[in-house]
VORO-550351 format. One record per residue (C-alpha): residue number from 0; chain; x, y, z. Coordinates in pm, 1 decimal. Example, Ala and Ser with C-alpha at 12.3 -4.5 7.8 and 13.67 -1.06 7.14 Angstrom:
! residues 2
    k  c         X         Y         Z
    0  A    1230.0    -450.0     780.0
    1  A    1367.0    -106.0     714.0
***
This chain:
! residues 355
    k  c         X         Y         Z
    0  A   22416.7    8418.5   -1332.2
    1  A   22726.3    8274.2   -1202.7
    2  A   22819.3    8466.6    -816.9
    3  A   23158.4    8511.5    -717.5
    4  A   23277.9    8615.9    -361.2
    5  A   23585.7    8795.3    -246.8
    6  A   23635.0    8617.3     114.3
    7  A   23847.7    8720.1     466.3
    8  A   23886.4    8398.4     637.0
    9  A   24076.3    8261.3     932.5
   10  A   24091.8    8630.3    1122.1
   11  A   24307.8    8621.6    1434.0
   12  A   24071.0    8760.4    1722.2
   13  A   24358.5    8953.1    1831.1
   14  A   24539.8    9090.0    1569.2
   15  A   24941.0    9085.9    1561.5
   16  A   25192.4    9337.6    1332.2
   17  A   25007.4    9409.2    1014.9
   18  A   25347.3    9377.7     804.6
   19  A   25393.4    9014.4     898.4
   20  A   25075.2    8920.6     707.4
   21  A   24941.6    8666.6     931.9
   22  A   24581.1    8868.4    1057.7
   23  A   24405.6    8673.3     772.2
   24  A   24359.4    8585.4     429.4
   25  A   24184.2    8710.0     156.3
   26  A   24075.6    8462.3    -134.9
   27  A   23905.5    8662.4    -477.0
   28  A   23638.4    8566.2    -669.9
   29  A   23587.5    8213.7    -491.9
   30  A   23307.6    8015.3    -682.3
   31  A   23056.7    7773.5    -535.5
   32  A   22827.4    7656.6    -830.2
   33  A   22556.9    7411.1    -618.3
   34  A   22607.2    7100.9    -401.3
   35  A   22918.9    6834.7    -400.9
   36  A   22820.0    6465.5    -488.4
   37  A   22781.9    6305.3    -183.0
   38  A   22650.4    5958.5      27.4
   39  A   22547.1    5932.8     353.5
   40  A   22495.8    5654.0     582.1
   41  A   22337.4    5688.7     900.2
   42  A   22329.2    5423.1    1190.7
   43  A   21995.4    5358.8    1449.9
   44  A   21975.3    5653.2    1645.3
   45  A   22090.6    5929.5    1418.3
   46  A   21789.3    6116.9    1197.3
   47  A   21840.8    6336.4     938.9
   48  A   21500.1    6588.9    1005.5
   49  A   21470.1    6912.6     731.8
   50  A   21566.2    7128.5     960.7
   51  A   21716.1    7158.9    1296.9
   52  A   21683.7    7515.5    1491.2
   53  A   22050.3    7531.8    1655.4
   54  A   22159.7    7825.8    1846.7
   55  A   22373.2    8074.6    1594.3
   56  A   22717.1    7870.3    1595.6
   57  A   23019.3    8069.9    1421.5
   58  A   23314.1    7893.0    1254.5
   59  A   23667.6    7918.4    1211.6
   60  A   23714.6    8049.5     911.9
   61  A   23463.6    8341.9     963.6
   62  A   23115.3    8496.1     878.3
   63  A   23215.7    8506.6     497.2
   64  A   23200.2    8131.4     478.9
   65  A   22819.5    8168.3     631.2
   66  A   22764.5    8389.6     299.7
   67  A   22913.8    8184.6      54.8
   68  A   22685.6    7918.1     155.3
   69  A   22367.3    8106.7     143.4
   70  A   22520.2    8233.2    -208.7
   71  A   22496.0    7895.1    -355.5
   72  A   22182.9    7837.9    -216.3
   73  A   22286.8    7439.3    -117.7
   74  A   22039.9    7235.7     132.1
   75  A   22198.3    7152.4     476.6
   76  A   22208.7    6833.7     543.5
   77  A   22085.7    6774.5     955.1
   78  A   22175.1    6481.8    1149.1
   79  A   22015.1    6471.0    1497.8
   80  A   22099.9    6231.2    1818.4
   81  A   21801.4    6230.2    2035.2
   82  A   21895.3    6275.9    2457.2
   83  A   22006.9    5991.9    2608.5
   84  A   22106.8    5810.1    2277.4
   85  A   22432.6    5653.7    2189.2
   86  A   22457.3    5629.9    1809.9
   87  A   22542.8    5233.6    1749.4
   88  A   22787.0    5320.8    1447.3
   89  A   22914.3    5635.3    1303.4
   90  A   22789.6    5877.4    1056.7
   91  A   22966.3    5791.1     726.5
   92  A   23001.2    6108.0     444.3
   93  A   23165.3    6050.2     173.3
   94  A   23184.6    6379.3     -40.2
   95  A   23358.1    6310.1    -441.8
   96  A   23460.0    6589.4    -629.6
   97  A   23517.9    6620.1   -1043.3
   98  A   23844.6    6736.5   -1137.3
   99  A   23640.7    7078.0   -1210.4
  100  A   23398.6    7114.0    -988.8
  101  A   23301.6    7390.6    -767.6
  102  A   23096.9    7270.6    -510.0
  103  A   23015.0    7311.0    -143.1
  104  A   22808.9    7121.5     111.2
  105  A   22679.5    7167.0     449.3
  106  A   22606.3    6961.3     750.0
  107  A   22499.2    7049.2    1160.2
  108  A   22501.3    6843.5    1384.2
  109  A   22277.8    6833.3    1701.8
  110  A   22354.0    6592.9    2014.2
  111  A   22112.8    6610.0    2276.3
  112  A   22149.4    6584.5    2629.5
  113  A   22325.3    6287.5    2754.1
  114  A   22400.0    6170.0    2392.4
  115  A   22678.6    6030.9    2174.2
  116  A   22773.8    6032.3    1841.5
  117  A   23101.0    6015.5    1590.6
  118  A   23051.1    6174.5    1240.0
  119  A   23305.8    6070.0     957.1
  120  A   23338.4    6270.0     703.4
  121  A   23559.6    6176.7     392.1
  122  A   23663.7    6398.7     105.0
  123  A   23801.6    6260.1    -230.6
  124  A   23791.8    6338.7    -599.6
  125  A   23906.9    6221.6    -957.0
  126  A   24180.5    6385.2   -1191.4
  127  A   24386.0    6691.0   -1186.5
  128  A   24134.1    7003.9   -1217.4
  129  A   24110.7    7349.5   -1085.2
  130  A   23811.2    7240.9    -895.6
  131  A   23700.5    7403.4    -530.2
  132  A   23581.8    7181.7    -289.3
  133  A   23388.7    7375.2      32.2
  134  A   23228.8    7204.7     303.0
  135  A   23062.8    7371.0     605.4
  136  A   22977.5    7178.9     973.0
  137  A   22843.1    7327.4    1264.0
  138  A   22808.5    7143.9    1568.6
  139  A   22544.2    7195.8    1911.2
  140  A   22667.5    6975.6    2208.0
  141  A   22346.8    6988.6    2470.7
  142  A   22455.7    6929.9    2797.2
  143  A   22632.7    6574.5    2846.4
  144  A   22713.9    6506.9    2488.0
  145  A   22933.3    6371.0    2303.0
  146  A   23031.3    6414.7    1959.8
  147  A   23306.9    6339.3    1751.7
  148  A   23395.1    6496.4    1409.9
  149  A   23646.4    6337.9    1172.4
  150  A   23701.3    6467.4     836.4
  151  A   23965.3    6320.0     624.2
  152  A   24115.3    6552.3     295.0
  153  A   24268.8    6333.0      54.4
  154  A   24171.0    6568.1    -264.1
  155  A   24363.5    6553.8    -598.8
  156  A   24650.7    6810.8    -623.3
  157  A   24515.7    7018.9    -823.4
  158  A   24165.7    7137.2    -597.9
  159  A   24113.8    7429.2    -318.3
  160  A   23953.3    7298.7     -11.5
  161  A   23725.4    7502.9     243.3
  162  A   23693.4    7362.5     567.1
  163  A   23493.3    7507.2     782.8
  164  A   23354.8    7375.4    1135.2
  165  A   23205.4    7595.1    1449.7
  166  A   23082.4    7438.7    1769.5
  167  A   22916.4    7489.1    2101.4
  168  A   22912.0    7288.6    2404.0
  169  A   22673.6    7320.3    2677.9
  170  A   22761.1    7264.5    3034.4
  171  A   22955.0    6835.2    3074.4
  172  A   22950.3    6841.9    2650.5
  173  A   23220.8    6729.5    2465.0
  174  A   23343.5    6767.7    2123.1
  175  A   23628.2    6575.2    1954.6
  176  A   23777.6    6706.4    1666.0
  177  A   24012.3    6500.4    1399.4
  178  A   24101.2    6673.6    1121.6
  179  A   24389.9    6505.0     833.7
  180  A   24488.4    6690.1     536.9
  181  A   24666.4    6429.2     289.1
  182  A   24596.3    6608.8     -36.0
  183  A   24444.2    6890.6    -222.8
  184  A   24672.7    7192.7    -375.6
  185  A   24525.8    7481.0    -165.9
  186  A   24372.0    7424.4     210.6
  187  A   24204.3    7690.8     400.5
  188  A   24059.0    7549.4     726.6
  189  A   23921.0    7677.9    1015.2
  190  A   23770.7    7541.4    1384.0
  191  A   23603.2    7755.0    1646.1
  192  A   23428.5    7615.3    1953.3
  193  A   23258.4    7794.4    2207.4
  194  A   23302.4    7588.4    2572.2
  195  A   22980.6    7794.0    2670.6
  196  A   22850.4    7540.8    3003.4
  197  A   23079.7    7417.6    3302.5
  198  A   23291.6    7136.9    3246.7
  199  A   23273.8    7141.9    2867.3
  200  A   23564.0    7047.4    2679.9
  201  A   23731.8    7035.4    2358.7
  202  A   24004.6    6795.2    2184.1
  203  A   24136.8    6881.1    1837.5
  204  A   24399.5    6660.9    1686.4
  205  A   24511.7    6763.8    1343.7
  206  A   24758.2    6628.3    1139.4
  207  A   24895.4    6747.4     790.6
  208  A   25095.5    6584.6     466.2
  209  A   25222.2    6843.0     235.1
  210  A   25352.2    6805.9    -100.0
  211  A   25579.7    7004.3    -289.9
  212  A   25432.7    7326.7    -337.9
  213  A   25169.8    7286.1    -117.3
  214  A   24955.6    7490.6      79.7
  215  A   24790.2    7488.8     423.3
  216  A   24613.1    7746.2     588.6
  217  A   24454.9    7701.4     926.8
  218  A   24291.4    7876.7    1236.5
  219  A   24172.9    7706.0    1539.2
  220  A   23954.7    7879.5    1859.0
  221  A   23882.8    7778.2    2153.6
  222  A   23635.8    7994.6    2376.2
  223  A   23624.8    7941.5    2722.1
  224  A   23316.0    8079.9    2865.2
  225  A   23196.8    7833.8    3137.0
  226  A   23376.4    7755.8    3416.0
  227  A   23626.7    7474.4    3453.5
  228  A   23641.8    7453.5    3113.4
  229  A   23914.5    7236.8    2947.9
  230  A   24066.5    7248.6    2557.9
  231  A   24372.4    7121.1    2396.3
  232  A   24459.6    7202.1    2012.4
  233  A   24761.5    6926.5    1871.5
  234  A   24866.5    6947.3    1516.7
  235  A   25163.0    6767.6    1333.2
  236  A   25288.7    6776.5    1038.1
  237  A   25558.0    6722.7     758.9
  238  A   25647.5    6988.2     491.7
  239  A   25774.6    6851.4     156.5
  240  A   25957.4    7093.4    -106.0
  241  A   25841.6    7472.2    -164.8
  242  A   25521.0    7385.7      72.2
  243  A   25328.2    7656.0     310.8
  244  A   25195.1    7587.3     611.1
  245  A   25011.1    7883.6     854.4
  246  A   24865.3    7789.1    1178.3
  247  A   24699.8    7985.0    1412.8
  248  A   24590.2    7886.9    1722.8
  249  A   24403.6    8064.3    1973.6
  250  A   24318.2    7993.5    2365.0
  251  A   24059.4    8268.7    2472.7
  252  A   23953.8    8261.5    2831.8
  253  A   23648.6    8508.2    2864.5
  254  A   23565.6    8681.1    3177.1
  255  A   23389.9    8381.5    3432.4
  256  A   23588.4    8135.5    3296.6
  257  A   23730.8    8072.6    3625.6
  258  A   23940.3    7722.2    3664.3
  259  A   23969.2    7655.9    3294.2
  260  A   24264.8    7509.9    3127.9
  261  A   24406.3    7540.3    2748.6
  262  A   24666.0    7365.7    2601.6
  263  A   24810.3    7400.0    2260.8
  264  A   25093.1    7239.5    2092.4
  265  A   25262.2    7212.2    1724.6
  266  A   25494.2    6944.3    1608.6
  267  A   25644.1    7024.7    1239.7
  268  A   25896.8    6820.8    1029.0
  269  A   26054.6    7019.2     815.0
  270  A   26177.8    6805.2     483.2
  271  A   26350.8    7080.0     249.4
  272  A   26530.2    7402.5     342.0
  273  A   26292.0    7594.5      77.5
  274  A   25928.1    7471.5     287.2
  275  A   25796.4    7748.7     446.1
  276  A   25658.7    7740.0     818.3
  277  A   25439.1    7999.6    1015.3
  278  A   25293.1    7951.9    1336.2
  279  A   25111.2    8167.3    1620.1
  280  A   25044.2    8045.7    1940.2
  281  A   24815.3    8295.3    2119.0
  282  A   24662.3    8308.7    2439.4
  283  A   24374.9    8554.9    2588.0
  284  A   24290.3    8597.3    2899.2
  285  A   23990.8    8823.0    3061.4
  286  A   24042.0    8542.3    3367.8
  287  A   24260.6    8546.9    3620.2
  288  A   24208.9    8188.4    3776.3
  289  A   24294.5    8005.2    3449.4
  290  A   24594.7    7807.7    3302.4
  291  A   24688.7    7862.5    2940.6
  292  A   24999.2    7660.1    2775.8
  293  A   25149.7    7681.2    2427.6
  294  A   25459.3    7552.5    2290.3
  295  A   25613.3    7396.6    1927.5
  296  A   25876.0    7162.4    1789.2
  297  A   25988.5    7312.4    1450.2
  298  A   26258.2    7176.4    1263.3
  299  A   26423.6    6903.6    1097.0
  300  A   26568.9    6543.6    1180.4
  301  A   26868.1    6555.5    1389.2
  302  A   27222.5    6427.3    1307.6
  303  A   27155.0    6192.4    1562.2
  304  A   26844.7    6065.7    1487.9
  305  A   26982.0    6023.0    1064.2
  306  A   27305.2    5843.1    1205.2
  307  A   27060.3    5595.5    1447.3
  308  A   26885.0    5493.4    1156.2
  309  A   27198.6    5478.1     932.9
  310  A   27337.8    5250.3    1140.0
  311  A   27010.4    5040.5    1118.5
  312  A   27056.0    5020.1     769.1
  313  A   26773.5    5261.2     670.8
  314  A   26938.5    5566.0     429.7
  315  A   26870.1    5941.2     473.9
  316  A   26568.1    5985.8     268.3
  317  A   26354.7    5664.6     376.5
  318  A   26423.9    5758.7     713.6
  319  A   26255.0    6104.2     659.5
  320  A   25970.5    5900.4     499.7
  321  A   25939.5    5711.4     772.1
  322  A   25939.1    5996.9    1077.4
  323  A   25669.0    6180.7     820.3
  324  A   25428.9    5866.0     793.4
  325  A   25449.6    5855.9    1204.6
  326  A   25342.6    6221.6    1274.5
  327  A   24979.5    6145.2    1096.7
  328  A   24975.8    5789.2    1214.1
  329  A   24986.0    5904.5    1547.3
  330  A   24668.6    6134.5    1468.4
  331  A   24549.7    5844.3    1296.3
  332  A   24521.0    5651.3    1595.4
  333  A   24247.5    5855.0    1758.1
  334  A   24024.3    5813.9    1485.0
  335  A   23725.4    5566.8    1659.5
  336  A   23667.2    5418.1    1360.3
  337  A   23906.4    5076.1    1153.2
  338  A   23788.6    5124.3     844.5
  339  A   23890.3    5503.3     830.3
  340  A   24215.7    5380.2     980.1
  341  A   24277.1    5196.0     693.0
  342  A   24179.7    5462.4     476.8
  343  A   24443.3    5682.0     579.1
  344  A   24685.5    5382.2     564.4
  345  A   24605.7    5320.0     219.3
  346  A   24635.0    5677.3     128.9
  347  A   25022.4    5733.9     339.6
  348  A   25108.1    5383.6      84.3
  349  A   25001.9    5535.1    -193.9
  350  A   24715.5    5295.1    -273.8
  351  A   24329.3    5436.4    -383.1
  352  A   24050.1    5224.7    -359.7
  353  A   23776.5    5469.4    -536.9
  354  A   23585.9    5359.1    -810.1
***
């Protein structure tokens, strides 16, 4: 018997004026029917053992994610890095979606002391379907790791997506967080990473392409808990015609946090008077010795920027093109990886190279 969920995802951890409708969202009678089609290909030094015990790991978009993958009752798919290793190439996952499908996977992975290791993680899909595509990653950073998470969205127009990643790092750990949404009709996405050991740190660059009509839902957390710990949250991105974008982004410095630092910052291109735009910078503090920073760039091209490139000879609407194609090339550029770089390259000029 089929198993639907009601979900409450991407919950503020401080909650702002009810009215404004920004606390969360609530998706009905969300469907996951068994596992995505998916390949994997792992380099020396990464296993993939049946199970890995990791320390309980939330993630951004909330417990109700956790339940609607033990609804569908999906294996996990483990990739370990044992301590001291660096991985010699990345991770590839490459997760393809029918135009109807409702699937969802789920990945952790564990980097062990002293070790390093990139993950890429691709989604993409054939036709024009309702479909719902849900994918789950939780992350345990021992203490010295590195590990870097890249997860490209390039879905047909017509599909949901469910993003969902949690994290921990351990005292010197790292994680390093890409995320590129470039498709898909619906995205609900959410990052949370506790900074539990000294010296941890997190990076998160995400960068967004939305269509007309459109819709982008996101929550990001970073948890200071260790001391000196260090975060910074970037996103940028372009809204077409009638698209929605919410972003919430959250600094919390916990009590012994003491010398940490937070930084968080939004760039967003407006294209069309009728997108819509919703941000919340938020920053908590149980700390005193701490330094928390916020700020964001909403809006669209100025006169002077349209009559610079007029008088170049490039007209009014290639010139939006143009500034839109630059916001997620410069996410683009931290991805560690060429061939992913073209990906996205190939996807920003239109071109599709699935099978």
């Amino acid at each position: 018997m089929e198993q639907t969920l009601n979900l409450t995802i991407n919950r503020l951890p401080a909650l702002t004026w009810h009215h404004l409708g920004m606390n969360q969202t609530s998706l009905e009678q969300v469907l996951a029917e068994g596992e995505g089609t998916l390949t994997i290909e792992t380099p020396d030094g990464v296993t993939q053992p049946a199970q890995d015990d990791l320390p309980a790991i939330g993630g951004g978009m909330g417990p109700d994610m956790d339940t609607l993958v033990q609804a569908a009752g999906v294996p996990v798919h483990h990739f370990n890095v044992s301590a001291g290793t660096a991985a010699s190439q990345p991770v590839r996952v490459k997760l393809t979606y029918g135009p109807e499908d409702k699937k969802i996977n789920a990945f952790t992975i564990h980097a062990e002391a002293e070790s390093q290791v990139t993950v890429l993680m691709d989604y993409a899909g054939e036709g024009n379907g309702q479909g719902l595509a849900a994918i789950q990653t939780k992350i345990y950073a021992e203490e010295g790791a590195l590990v870097r998470l890249v997860q490209v969205q390039r879905l047909p127009k017509g599909v949901t997506c469910l993003n969902d990643v949690g994290g921990r790092c351990e005292s010197g750990a790292k994680i390093e967080v890409t995320h590129l949404v470039l498709g898909g009709h619906a995205t609900y996405q959410g990052c949370q990473i506790d900074l539990a050991g000294h010296d941890s740190a997190l990076e998160t660059d995400i960068g967004y392409l939305l269509e007309a009509g459109s819709k982008l839902d996101m929550n990001y957390n970073a948890i200071h808990r260790g001391k000196k710990t260090t975060s910074r949250i970037d996103a940028s991105g372009v809204l077409k015609e009638a698209a929605f974008k919410l972003f919430r982004g959250t600094i919390d410095f916990k009590h012994g946090s003491a010398g940490s630092v937070g930084n968080e910052k939004e760039d967003v291109l407006l294209l069309d008077d009728t997108a819509i735009n919703q941000t919340i910078p938020l920053i908590l503090c149980a700390e005193e010795d701490v330094q928390g920073n916020h700020g964001a760039t909403i809006g669209k091209l100025s006169e002077e920027t349209l009559a610079y490139m007029a008088a170049r000879g490039i007209p009014e609407e290639s010139a939006y093109e143009l500034m839109a194609k630059a916001r997620i090339h410069r996410v683009c550029e931290r991805i560690p990886d060429e061939a992913t770089r073209q990906l996205v390259e190939q996807e920003l000029e239109g071109g599709n190279d699935d099978e």
